[in-house]
C-alpha positions in Angstrom: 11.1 -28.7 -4.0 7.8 -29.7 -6.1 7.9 -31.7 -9.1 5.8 -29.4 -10.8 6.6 -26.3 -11.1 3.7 -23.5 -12.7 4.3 -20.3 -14.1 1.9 -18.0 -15.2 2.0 -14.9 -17.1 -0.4 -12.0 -18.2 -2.4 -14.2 -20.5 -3.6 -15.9 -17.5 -5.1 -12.9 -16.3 -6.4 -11.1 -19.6 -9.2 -13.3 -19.8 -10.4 -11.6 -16.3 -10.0 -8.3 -17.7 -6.3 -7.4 -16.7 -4.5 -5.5 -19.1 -1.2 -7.1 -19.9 1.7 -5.0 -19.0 3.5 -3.9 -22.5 1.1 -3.7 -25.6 2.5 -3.0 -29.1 2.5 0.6 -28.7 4.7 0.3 -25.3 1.7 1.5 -23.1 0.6 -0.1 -20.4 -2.7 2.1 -19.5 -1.9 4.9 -21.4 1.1 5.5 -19.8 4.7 5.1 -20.8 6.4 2.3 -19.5 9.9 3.9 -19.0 8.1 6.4 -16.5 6.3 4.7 -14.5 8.0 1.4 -14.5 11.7 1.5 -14.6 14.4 1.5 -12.0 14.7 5.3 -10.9 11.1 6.1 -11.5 10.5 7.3 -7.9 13.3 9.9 -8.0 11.9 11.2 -11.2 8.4 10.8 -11.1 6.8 10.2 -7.7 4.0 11.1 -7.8 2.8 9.9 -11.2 4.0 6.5 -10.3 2.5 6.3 -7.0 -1.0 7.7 -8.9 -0.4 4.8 -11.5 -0.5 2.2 -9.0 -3.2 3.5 -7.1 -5.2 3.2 -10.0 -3.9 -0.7 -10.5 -4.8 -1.5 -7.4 -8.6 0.3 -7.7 -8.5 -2.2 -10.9 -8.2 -5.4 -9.8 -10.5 -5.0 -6.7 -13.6 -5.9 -8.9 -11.9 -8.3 -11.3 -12.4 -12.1 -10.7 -10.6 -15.0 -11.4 -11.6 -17.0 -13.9 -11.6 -20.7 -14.7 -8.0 -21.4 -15.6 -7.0 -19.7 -12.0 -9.5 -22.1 -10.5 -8.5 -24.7 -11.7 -4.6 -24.2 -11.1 -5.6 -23.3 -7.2 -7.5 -27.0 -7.1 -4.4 -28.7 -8.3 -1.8 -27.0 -6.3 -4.6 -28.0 -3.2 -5.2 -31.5 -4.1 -1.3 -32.0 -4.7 0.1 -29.6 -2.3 3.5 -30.4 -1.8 4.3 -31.6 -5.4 3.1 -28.3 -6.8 4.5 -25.3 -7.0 2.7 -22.3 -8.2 4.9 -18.9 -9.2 3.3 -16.3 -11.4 4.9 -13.2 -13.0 1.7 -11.0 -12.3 1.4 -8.4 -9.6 -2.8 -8.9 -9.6 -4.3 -11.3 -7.0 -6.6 -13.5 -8.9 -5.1 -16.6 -7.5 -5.8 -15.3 -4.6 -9.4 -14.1 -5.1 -9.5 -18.2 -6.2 -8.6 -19.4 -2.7 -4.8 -20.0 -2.6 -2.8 -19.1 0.3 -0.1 -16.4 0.4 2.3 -19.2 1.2 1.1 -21.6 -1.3 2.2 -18.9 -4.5 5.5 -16.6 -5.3 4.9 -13.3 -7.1 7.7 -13.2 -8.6 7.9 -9.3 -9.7 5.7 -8.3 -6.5 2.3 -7.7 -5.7 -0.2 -4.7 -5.7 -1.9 -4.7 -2.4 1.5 -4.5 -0.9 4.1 -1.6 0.4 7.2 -2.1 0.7 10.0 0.7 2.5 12.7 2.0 1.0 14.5 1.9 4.0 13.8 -0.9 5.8 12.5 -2.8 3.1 9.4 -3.7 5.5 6.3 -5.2 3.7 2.4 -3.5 4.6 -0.4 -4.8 3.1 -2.9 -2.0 2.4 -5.5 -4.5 0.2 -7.0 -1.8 -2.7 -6.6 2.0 -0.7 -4.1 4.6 -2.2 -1.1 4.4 -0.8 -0.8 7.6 0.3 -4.1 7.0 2.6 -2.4 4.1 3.9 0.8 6.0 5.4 2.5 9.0 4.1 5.5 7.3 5.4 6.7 3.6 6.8 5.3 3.5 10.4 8.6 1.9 11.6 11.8 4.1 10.4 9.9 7.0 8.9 11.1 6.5 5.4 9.2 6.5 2.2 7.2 3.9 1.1 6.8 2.0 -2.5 4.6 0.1 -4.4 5.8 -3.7 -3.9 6.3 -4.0 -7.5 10.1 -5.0 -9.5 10.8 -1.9 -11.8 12.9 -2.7 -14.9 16.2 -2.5 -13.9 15.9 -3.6 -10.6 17.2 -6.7 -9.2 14.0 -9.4 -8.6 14.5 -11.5 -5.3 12.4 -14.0 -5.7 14.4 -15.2 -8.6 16.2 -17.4 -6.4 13.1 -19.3 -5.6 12.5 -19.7 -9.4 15.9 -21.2 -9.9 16.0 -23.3 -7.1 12.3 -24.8 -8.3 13.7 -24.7 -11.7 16.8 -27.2 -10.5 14.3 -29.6 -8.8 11.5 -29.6 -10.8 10.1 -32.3 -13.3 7.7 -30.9 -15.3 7.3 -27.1 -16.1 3.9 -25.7 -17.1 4.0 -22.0 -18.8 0.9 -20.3 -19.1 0.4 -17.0 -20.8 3.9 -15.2 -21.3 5.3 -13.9 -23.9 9.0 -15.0 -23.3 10.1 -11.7 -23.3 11.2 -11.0 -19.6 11.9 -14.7 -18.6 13.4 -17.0 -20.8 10.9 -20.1 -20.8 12.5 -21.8 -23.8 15.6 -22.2 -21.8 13.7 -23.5 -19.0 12.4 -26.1 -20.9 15.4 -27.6 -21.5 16.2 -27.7 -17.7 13.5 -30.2 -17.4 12.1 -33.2 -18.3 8.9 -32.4 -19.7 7.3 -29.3 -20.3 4.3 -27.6 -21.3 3.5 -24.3 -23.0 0.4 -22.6 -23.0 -0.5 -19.0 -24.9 -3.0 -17.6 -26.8 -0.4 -17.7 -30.0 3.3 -18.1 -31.2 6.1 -15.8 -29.5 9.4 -15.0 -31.1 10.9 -15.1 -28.2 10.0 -18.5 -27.4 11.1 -21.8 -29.5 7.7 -23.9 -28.9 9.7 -27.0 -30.4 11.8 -27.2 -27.2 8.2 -28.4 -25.3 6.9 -31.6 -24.6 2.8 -30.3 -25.3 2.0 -27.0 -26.8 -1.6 -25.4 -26.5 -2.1 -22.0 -28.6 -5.6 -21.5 -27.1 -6.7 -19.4 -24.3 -5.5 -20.6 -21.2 -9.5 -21.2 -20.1 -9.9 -23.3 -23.4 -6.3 -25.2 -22.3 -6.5 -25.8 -19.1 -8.6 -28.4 -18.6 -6.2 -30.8 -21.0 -2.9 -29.4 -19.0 -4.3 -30.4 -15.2 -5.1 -34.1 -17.0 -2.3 -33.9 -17.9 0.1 -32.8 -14.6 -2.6 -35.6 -12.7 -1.9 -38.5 -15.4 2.0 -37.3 -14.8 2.3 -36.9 -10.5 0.2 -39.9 -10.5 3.1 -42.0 -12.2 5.6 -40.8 -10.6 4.5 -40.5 -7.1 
């Protein structure tokens, strides 16, 4: 396990253009959350939620990452195995900013992917609709899914944020609201910790954290990786 352990948000990827997922009107792109992102949606509203993801995925094709994304994909490179980079957004902007698919966990999925519901096989279709891709999973003939965690549903790759959680050091957060994760616990778990948004969540107690930055995570981010260096360099 890494020493560091980064998690991002979708402040991390307004600045590129990405809409964050819940606004104060409980829209995210004009559509209702409950129906097109909760556990069930599929048996309810297929079609609609397969449309809505389409149009995510046509989105983020022409978005780019921008500097805090680079920056975050340098450190994890220059310190590769005391890094560990997990993000809460289903775009690929880290990506777009060179890191590898094994050197990041998307925690609640990803939007160039497919995923079976029967087999549970992954496809990567990159930006097409899905229903261009396959109208069905090429191995067991069931339908397919956007690779994304619903509300409701149980996440997987929890269990790689808790085991990082238990090993790690020093935990970054960067642009999330608290809401779905509970960040101010996971300060506590560790011995230092930094938070990063663009302002002051209820849900998160900021005086649990060892540095806060209320700025954009562009503005912050140069301060955060002196920071994480000044720290891996001590204790390395």
């Amino acid at each position: 396990m890494s020493k560091v352990l980064i998690l991002s948000g979708a402040g991390i990827s307004a600045e590129s253009g990405i809409s964050t997922f819940r606004d104060s009107d409980g829209l995210w792109e004009n559509h209702a959350i409950e129906d097109v992102c909760m556990a069930g949606c599929l048996d309810t509203n297929e079609e609609a939620t397969k449309k809505f993801y389409d149009a995510r995925r046509v989105d983020i094709k022409a978005k780019t990452p921008n500097y805090a994304h680079k920056l975050i994909v340098e450190l994890k490179q220059k310190y590769p195995n005391d890094i560990s980079v997990l993000t809460q957004n289903v775009d690929d902007l880290f990506e777009k900013a060179g890191i590898a698919d094994n050197e990041i966990v998307h925690l609640h999925g990803f939007l160039r992917e497919l995923r079976c519901r029967g087999c549970n096989k992954i496809f990567e279709i990159g930006y097409v609709n899905q229903d261009n891709y396959a109208k069905e999973c090429p191995s067991c003939k069931s339908k397919l899914r956007p690779n994304i965690v619903f509300f409701g549903e149980p996440a997987p790759k929890y269990e790689i944020l808790t085991q990082e959680l238990n090993k790690c050091e020093l935990i970054v957060i960067i642009g999330t609201s608290g809401n779905v994760l509970d960040v101010t616990y996971f300060a506590q778990l560790t011995g230092k910790s930094i938070l990063n948004n663009l302002e002051p969540s209820e849900a998160i107690d900021d005086s649990y954290f060892t540095k806060v930055y209320y700025a954009k995570a562009t503005e912050a981010i140069g301060e955060i990786v002196e920071y994480v260096e000044e720290f891996l360099e001590n204790t390395l």
